[in-house]
N, C-alpha and C positions, 0 to 999 in steps of 0.2 A: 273838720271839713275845710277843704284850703278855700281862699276866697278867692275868686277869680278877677283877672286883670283888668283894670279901667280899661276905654278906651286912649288917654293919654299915655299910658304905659305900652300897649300895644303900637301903636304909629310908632315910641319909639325907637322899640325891637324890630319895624319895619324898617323906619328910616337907615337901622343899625346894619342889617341885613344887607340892604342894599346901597348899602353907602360905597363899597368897589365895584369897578366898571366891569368888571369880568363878570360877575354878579347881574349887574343888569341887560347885559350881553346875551346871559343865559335865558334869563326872563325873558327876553324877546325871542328868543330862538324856540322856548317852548309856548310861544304864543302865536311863531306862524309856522308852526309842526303840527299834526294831527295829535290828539291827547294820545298817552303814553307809546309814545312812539322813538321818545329821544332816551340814548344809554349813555352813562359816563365816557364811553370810549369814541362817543360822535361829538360830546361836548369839549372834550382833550383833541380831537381834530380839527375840529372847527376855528375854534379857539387859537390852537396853538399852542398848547398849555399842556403839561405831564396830569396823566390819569390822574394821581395820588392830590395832586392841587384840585382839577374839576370836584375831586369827590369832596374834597374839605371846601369848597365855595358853595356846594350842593348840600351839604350837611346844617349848615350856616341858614341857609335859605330854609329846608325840612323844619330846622328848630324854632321856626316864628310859625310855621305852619304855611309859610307863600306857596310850597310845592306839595303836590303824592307824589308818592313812590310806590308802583307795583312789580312786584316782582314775579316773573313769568320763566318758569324755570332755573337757570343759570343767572338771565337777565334781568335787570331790575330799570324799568322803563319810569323816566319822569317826565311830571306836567304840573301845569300850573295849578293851584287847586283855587279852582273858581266861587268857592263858596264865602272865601277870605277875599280874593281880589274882587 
């Protein structure tokens, strides 16, 4: 049975997380979006930033658990997951 993460270990795969600004950039953007409403291809708009980057800043954020990810079709809509934050 694996053991699960302190919280000192957890802050600091968050802090790890978001330690780039483009990263907390996105956190904000899916904090005044309506939940799953934002796709990779508005956050490479937005941003300024190629697809292929949004999605590796967005992968980064999934793996601490800070975001969902739904996927609605083709589209795969993110949000913050409020149960962590």
């Amino acid at each position: 049975m694996p053991k699960s993460r302190g919280l000192v270990d957890r802050i600091c795969d968050y802090n790890g997380a978001l330690s780039d600004p483009q990263r907390i950039k996105m956190m904000k953007i899916m904090g005044s979006s309506p939940a799953d409403s934002v796709t990779v291809s508005d956050f490479a708009r937005i941003l300024g930033i190629s697809q292929p980057s949004a999605t590796k800043h967005l992968k980064i954020l999934h793996a601490v658990d800070l975001i969902d990810r739904k996927r609605i079709g083709t589209a795969v809509y993110y949000s913050m997951n409020l149960k962590v934050i």
